[in-house]
N, C-alpha and C positions, 0 to 999 in steps of 0.2 A: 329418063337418062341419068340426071341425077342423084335419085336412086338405086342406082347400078353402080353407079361409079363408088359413092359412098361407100356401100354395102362392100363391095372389091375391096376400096382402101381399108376399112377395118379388120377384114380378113385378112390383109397381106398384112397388118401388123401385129395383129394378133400372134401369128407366125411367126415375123422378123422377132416378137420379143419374148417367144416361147420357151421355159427352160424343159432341159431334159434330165432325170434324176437319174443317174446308172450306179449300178456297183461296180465297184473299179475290177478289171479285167483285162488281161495280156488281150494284145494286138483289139484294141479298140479303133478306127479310125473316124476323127472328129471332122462333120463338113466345115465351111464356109459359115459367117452367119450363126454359130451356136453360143449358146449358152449353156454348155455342163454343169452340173452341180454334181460330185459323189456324194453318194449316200456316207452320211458318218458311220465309222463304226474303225477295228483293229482288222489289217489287209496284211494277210502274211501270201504276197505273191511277186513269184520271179520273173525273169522278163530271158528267159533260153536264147530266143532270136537275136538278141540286143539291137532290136528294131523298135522299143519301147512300148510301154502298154498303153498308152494315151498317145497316137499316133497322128501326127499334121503333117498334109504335104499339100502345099502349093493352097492355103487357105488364108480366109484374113478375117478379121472382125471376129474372133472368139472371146469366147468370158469361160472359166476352168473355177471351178470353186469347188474347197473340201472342207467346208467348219466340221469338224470333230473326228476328221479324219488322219490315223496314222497308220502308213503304209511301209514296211518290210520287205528291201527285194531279196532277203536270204543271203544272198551270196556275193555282194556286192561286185555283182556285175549285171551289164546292160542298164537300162534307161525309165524313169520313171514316166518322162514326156520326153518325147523324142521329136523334133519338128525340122521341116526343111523349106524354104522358098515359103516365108510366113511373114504376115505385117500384121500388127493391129493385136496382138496375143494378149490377156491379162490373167494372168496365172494368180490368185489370192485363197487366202484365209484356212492353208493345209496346216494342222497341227502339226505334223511329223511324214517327212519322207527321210529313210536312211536304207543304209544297206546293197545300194544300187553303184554302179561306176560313175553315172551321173545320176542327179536328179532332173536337171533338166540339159538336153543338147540341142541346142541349137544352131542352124546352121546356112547362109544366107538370107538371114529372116532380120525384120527391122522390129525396135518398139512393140 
């Protein structure tokens, strides 16, 4: 039984501390629990919806990370991260967001 239990709890953290590597892309939506990393690299992408491309709704405990990332939304309109009903967010280490109405909106969201 203690061997069960173990083995579970390693695996459920294994997961709680998994990152996910994306290439940044309109209407992305981030769960609960994640830890993003964009892939570095030059992101010439608009956001048409202005629903945002890095999209949170009603999630908490995220980590959002872009070291060597600069991101272009052309036409400075819509949202680079757009979030709503969010606690717990840490947005770090983007070289460059421009071009966007916002870079980040948020909106009943804490810390």
């Amino acid at each position: 039984m203690r061997r069960i239990f173990l083995w579970a709890t390693c695996i459920l953290s294994l997961h709680l501390n998994a990152q996910t590597y994306i290439n940044l892309q309109d209407n992305y939506n981030v769960a609960s629990n994640s830890h993003i990393i964009i892939n570095p690299g030059n992101y010439n992408v608009s956001d048409p919806g202005n629903d945002g491309l890095l999209r949170l709704n009603n999630v908490e405990n995220v980590i959002i990370e872009g070291p060597g990332v600069i991101s272009d939304g052309l036409s400075y309109t819509g949202y680079f991260i757009k979030m709503n009903n969010c606690r717990n967010i840490t947005i770090r280490n983007l070289d460059q967001v421009k071009h966007y109405y916002y870079a980040v909106h948020a909106m009943n969201s804490d810390s």
